[in-house]
Structure formats: structure tokens, C-alpha cells
PAPA-459870 format. One record per residue (C-alpha): x, y, z; residue in three letters. Coordinates in steps of 0.05 Angstrom, whole numbers, padded with zeros to 5 digits, always signed. Layout:
REM PAPA-459870
XYZala...
REM end
This chain:
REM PAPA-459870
-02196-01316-00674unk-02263-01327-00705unk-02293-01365-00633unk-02267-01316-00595unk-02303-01258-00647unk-02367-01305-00640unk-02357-01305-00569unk-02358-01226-00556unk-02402-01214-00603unk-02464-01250-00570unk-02443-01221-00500unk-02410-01289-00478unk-02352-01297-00440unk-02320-01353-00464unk-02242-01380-00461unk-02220-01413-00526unk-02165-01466-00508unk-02132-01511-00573unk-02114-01573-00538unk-02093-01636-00561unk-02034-01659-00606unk-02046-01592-00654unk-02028-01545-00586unk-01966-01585-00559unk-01928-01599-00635unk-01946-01681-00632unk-01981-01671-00693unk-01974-01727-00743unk-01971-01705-00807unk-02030-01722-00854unk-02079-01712-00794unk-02119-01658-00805unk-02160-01654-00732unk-02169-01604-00680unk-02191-01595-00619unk-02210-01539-00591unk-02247-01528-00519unk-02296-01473-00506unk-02293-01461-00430unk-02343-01431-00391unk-02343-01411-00323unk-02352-01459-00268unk-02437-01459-00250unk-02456-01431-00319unk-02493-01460-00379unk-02462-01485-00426unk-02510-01473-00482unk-02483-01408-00501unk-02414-01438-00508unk-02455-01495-00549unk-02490-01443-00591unk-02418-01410-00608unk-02393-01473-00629unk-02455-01491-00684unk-02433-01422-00716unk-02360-01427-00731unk-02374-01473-00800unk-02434-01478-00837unk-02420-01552-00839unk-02431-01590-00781unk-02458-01647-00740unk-02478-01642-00667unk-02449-01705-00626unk-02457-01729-00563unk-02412-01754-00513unk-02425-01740-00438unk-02457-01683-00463unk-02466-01644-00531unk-02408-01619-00578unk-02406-01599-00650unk-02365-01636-00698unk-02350-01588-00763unk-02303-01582-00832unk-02273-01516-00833unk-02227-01497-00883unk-02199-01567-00898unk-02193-01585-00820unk-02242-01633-00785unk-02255-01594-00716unk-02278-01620-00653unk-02313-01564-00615unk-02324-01573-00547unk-02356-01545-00490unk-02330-01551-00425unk-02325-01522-00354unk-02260-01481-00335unk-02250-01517-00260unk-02196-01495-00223unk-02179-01561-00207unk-02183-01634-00238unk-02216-01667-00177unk-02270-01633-00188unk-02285-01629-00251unk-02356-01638-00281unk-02346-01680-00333unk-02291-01726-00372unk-02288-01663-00427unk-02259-01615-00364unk-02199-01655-00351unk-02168-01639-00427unk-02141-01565-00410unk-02105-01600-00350unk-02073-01649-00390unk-02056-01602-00435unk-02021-01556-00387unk-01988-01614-00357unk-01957-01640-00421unk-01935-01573-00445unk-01894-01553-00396unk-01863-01621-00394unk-01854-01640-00478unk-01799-01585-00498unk-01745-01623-00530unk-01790-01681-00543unk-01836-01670-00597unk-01795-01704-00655unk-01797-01765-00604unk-01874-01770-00595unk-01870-01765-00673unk-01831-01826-00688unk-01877-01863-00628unk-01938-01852-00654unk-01918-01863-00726unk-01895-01926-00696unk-01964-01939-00658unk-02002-01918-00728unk-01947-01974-00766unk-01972-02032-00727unk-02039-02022-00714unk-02043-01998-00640unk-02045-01915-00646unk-02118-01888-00628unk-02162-01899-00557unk-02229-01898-00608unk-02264-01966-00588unk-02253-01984-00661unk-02178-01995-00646unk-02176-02003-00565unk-02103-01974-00580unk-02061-01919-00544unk-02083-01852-00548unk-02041-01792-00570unk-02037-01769-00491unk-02014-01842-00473unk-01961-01833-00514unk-01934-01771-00499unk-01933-01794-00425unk-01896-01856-00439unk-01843-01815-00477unk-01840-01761-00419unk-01835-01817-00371unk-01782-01853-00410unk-01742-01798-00439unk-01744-01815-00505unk-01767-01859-00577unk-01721-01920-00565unk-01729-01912-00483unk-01810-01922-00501unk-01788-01992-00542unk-01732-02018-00493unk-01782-02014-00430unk-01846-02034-00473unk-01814-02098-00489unk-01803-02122-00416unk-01881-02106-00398unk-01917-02150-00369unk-01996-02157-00344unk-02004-02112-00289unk-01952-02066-00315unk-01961-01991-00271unk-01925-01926-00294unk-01940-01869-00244unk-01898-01805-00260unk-01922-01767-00203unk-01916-01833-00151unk-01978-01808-00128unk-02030-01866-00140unk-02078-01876-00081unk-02126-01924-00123unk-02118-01992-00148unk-02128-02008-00221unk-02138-02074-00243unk-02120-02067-00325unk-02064-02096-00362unk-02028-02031-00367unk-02036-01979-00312unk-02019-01909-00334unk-02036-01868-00270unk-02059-01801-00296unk-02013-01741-00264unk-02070-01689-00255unk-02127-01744-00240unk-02095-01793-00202unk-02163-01835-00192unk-02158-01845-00267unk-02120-01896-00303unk-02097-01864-00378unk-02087-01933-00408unk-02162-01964-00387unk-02175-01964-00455unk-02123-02001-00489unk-02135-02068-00502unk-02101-02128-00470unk-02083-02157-00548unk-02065-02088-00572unk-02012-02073-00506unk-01983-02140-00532unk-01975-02121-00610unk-01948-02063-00580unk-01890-02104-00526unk-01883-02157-00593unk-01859-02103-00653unk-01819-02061-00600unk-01785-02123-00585unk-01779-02132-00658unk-01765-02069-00679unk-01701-02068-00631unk-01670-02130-00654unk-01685-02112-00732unk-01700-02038-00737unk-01735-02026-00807unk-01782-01970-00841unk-01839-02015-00849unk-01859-02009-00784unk-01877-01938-00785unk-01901-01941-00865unk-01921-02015-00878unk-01938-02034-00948unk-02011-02013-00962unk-02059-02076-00965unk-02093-02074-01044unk-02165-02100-01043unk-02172-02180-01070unk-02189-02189-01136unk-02236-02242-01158unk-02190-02283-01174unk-02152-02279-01105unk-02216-02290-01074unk-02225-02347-01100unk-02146-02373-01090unk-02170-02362-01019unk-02234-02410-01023unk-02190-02460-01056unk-02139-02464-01013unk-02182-02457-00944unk-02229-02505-00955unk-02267-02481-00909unk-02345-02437-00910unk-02344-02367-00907unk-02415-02328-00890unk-02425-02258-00890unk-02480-02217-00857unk-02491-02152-00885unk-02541-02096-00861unk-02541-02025-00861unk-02509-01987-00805unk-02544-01934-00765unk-02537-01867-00758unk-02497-01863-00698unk-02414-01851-00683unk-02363-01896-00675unk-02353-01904-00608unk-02426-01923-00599unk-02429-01969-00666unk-02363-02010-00644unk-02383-02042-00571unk-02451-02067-00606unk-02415-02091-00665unk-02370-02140-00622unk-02415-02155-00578unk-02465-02175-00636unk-02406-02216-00670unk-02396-02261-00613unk-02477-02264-00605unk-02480-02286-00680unk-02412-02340-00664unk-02454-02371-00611unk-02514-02378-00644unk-02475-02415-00696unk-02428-02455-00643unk-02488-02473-00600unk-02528-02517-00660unk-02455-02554-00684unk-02426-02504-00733unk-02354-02504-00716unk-02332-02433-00722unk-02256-02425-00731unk-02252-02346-00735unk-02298-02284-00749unk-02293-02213-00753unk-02330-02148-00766unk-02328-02081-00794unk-02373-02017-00810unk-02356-01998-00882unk-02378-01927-00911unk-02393-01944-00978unk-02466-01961-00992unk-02491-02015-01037unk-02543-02005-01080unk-02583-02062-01055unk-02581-02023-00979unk-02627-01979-01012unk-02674-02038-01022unk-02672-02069-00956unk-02723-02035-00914unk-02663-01992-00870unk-02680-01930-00832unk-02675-01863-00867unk-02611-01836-00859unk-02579-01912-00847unk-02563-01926-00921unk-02523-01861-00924unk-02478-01889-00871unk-02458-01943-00902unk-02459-02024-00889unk-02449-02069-00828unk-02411-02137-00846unk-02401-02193-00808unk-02349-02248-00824unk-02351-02323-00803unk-02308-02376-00818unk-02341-02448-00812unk-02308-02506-00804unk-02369-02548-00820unk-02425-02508-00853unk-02469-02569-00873unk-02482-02621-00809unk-02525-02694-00817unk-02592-02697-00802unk-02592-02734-00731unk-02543-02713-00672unk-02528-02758-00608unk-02559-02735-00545unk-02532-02761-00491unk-02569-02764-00423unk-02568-02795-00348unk-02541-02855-00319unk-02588-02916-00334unk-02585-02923-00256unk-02610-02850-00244unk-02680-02877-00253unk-02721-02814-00241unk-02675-02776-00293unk-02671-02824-00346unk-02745-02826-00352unk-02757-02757-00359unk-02701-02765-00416unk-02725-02812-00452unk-02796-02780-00446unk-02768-02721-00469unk-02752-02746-00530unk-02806-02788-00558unk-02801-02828-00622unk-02738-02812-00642unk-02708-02837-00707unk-02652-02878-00669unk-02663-02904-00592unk-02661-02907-00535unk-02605-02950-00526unk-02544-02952-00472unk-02476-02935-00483unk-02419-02933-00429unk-02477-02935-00373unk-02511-02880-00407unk-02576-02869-00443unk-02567-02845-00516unk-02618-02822-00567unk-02617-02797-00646unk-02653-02740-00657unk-02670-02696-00718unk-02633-02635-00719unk-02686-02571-00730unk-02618-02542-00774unk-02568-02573-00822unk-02544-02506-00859unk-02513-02450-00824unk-02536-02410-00877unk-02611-02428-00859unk-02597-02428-00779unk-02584-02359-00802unk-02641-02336-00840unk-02683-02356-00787unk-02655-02348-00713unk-02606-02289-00732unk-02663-02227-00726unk-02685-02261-00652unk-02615-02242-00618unk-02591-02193-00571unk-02547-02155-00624unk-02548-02076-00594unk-02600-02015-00585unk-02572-01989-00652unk-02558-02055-00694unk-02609-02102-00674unk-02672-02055-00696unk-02619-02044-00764unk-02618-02114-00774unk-02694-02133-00769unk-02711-02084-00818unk-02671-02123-00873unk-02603-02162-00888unk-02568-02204-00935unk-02533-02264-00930unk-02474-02287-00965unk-02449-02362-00979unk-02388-02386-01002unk-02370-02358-01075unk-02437-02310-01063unk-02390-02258-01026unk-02362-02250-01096unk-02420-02201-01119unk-02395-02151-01064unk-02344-02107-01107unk-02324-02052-01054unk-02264-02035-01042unk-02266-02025-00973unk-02291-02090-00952unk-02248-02130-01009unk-02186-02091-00968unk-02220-02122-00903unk-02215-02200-00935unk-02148-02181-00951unk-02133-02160-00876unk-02176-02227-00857unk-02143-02272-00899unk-02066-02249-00878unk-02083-02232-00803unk-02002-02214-00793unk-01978-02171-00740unk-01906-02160-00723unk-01891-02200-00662unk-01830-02246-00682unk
REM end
């Protein structure tokens, strides 16, 4: 093997483990990842084991999770190249990375006879939506799965439990669980069992998961594991959708930095629901939003003032759906008790000379005031750069964005994100 050649040819003594999906015959087909550990002895560096990994392809990207790896493309194959410590056992490992080769025993000697089941589960995952731990998705991982069918003995023994789950479901294969775990789903881990497997799978995607098993039982049906693919809108759909919605859509678009997914994702939530409250807090009625990181770049990304490598890594877009986009010019404030003496005068002086007011209303002091925003759009323009939106997005951001009104989204022709209104606009999942 050409690691292992690397390997004795700089003196190093390494042990190359393939672990994952790949090693155990869970591989879907179409996926074209590996993942293969380069274990050093317990105490040692592992730079060496590093260096040996940014030499197998001259193509490559050094990533970071708790601590350095190389992610390369080797003959057609995206390759995960990993460092890691070879600890003879799983309490005391050094890092998350250690654990793998553990798992990977564990499942090996356990999957013989099972493989085609795993298939047709995670083809099943992949169908609906749920199959990948990547923050992205907050799904089930490929090890999640391959412990629920090992636990359940099969495909269909997966669905017909699965669809009697509740919150606070715990699976424990080794009944060895000394800790509690507070998730939705607790999958104890059999070689770490301070770990829960499933702490990354969302509550809503354990649920999409319980609803289409459910389904799937009642009605079995090939969609599930190869839906329909979702064609971008045209123009003309587009605007169907408008029509018919009646409602205002605004899109914030920046450039997206030059870091991975699992880093990208948290922010980008986190800065969607910081963008929906700025928006609820000053009256705009928000009835859904969403967000993505698309890889195409727009020409105009170019333009807007991004970092140097952010327009190569393509767009940040932010979806909101307004119930009311335009609001009057005045808005009620209502304040204290006309009894509360003390309070109502610091009220009323708080507001002075407003266009309507004082006056009293059900025992309470009421005044008209200007609002300082009547367009979303503008609330946008000017508030949107102050927020909290992530290390990695906010700085994006404040170097440059566009926003989108209404018909304006129009003039964005990428496939990708036209595919993504197409998703919005539809939001079906198979739960009934």
C-alpha cells in the first residue's frame, strides 16, 4: 500500500487502518469516500503520521478537526486521512479521532450476514433526508445505522421498532450504560459507554425518520429510497409561486468563507434566527426562513469586497418569508397603569411629542409613535451588518452583500439555489 511505502520509507512506524463503511461492506454505491487512519503509537507525535498523509496525492487540503488531517482526491476517491493514536483501550483515548479503529473492530466482527441490510437502511436514511451526522443534515450517521440494524437484526426490524420511538428513546447493546443522556434518541456507544452515538441527530430528523418508517410499512414503495429528483424553478414557476403566496420573499446573499462545513453550518443557523429576530422584533411578521451555502459563485461576489479565497467558495443565502413586508408609519405603545403614577410619567416623558397622545385606554396610557422602519428591506440595509451572525460569517457579511426583494430574486439564475426554492416552496417530507 502506497501509506504504508510512505511510511517505511521516512523511518516511521506507522499502522494504516481503512475504517469506515469502505472496511466493513456498508458502502453505498455512488459514494466515493474513504477513510483511512494513520495510527501512531501511544506518547508519539503525530506529525510524522501528518507529514505521510500530505504525500499520498498531490491534491489536497489540510483540515482541522480536534486536531489536523489531510483531506485529498486520489485516483477518483475523496480520502480522509487521519492521524490518530493506537490506544489500547477506548477510555482512554486522546481524542474523538482514536475511538474509530474501536468502532470499527466492534462492528466487524458483529455485521457478517448483514451488510445488504445496512444497505437498504441507509439508502432509506439517504431517501428521506435523514442519512449523514454532518451538522448540515443533523441526520444518522453510517455507524448509527449499522448499530441499529445489529441491534435489531435486520432492514424491516430497524422500521417496525423506529416507528414506536418515542423522546427519550435508549438502545444499549451492551446494557452497560453508567451515564445519563438527556437527547431524544440515546444510542449508548458499546466501546465508549460515556458516549451517546445518536447526540447528533436532530430531534426533527429522529421524527422524519419514526414518520416514513411508519409509512413505509403500511405502503412500502421505491420512492423512498430513490425519490424523484427536485428540477430547479423556472422563471415562470417562480413567479406562479409569488402569485399564489402573496406573501414577501427577501434574500440575503454574501459570500461564504473559506472554512468546512461543519464549522460554516452552526453559524449559518444561528445567523438565520439572528436575522428572523431582527425582523420579528420591529413588526415584520416572519412566517418561515431558511438557509443554505451554495458552491457556485456569482459574478457580482467578485464585486462585493469578500475576502480572497471567499468568492471561490461560493455564496451564503438567506431566505425569509414576510407576512407583512411594508408596516404604517406610527405603532401603539402601550405603557403603565394611569394609577402607577411614578411609571406613567417616566412614559409619557419618554416619549415626547408624539404624533398621536397620550391618551388612556382600558386604564392604560397609550401613545403613537413614528416607527424609525417601515420596509424590511431597509431595516435590513441598515441594522443587518450590526448583528451577532458568527466568527466566520459576520466579518463575510460586513465586507459586502446583496439584498433581494420580491421579483428581484429573479436575476439569481443558479441552479443550485433555484433547486433550493424548489425544496422551500414544496417543504414535503414523508410522514403520513
Amino acid at each position: 500500500m502506497l501509506i504504508e511505502d510512505l511510511a517505511r520509507a521516512r523511518g516511521t512506524g506507522c499502522e494504516v487502518i481503512l475504517v469506515g463503511s469502505a472496511a466493513r461492506g456498508t458502502w453505498l454505491s455512488g459514494d466515493h469516500d474513504l477513510d483511512i487512519f494513520i495510527g501512531v503509537s501511544e506518547g508519539s507525535s503525530l506529525v510524522p503520521a501528518l507529514e505521510i498523509a500530505r504525500r499520498v496525492a498531490p491534491k489536497f487540503e489540510e483540515r482541522y478537526a480536534e486536531h489536523a488531517y489531510v483531506h485529498a482526491i486520489f485516483e477518483g476517491f475523496e480520502l480522509d486521512l487521519v492521524p490518530c493514536y493506537l490506544v489500547e483501550d477506548a477510555s482512554r483515548i486522546l481524542s474523538a479521532v482514536d475511538r474509530t479503529p474501536f468502532h470499527n473492530r466492534y462492528v466487524s466482527r458483529r455485521i457478517k450476514g448483514l451488510e445488504d441490510d445496512v444497505l437498504l437502511l441507509k439508502q432509506f436514511m439517504k431517501g428521506i433526508g435523514v442519512y449523514g451526522s454532518e451538522l448540515k443534515v443533523g441526520g444518522f450517521s453510517g455507524y448509527l445505522a449499522e448499530l441499529l440494524v445489529i441491534r435489531y437484526g435486520s432492514f424491516l426490524g430497524v422500521l417496525e421498532n423506529a416507528a414506536l420511538w418515542r423522546p427519550g428513546e435508549v438502545i444499549d447493546l451492551e446494557d452497560h450504560s453508567s451515564r445519563d443522556h438527556e437527547d431524544s434518541l440515546v444510542v449508548v456507544d458499546p466501546v465508549d459507554p460515556g458516549r451517546n452515538v445518536a447526540a447528533a441527530l436532530a430531534l426533527d430528523r429522529m421524527f422524519q425518520f419514526v414518520a416514513a418508517s411508519r409509512l413505509f410499512l403500511n405502503e412500502p414503495h421505491i420512492e423512498f429510497f430513490f425519490p424523484n429528483p427536485i428540477p430547479p424553478l423556472s422563471d415562470q414557476e417562480l413567479c406562479e409561486q409569488f402569485a399564489k403566496r402573496k406573501s414577501t420573499l427577501i434574500l440575503l446573499e454574501f459570500a461564504a468563507p473559506d472554512q468546512v462545513e461543519d464549522v460554516v453550518f452552526p453559524q449559518l443557523r444561528k445567523a438565520e434566527q439572528s436575522v428572523r429576530a431582527l425582523l420579528d422584533r420591529n413588526g415584520f411578521s416572519v412566517l418561515r426562513s431558511d438557509a443554505d451555502w451554495h458552491r457556485g459563485v456569482p459574478p457580482e461576489m467578485r464585486e462585493m469586497g469578500g475576502s480572497e479565497n471567499s468568492g471561490l467558495c461560493g455564496v451564503i443565502r438567506m431566505l425569509f418569508e414576510l407576512e407583512v413586508a411594508s408596516l404604517p408609519w406610527v405603532e401603539r405603545m402601550v405603557g403603565p397603569p394611569v394609577w402607577e403614577a411614578e411609571h406613567a410619567k417616566k412614559f409619557v416623558s419618554s416619549h415626547p411629542e408624539p404624533p398621536s397622545g397620550p391618551y388612556v385606554e382600558d386604564g392604560r396610557l397609550v401613545v403613537e409613535v413614528a416607527r424609525k422602519f417601515v420596509e424590511a428591506s431597509e431595516l435590513l440595509r441598515t441594522q443587518v451588518a450590526n448583528l451577532s451572525l458568527g466568527r466566520h460569517l459576520g466579518p463575510e457579511l460586513r465586507r459586502g452583500y446583496k439584498i433581494y426583494v420580491g421579483r428581484e430574486i429573479l436575476e439569481i439564475g443558479d441552479p443550485e439555489f433555484r433547486v433550493f426554492m424548489a425544496r422551500y416552496f414544496s417543504a414535503r417530507q414523508r410522514v403520513c
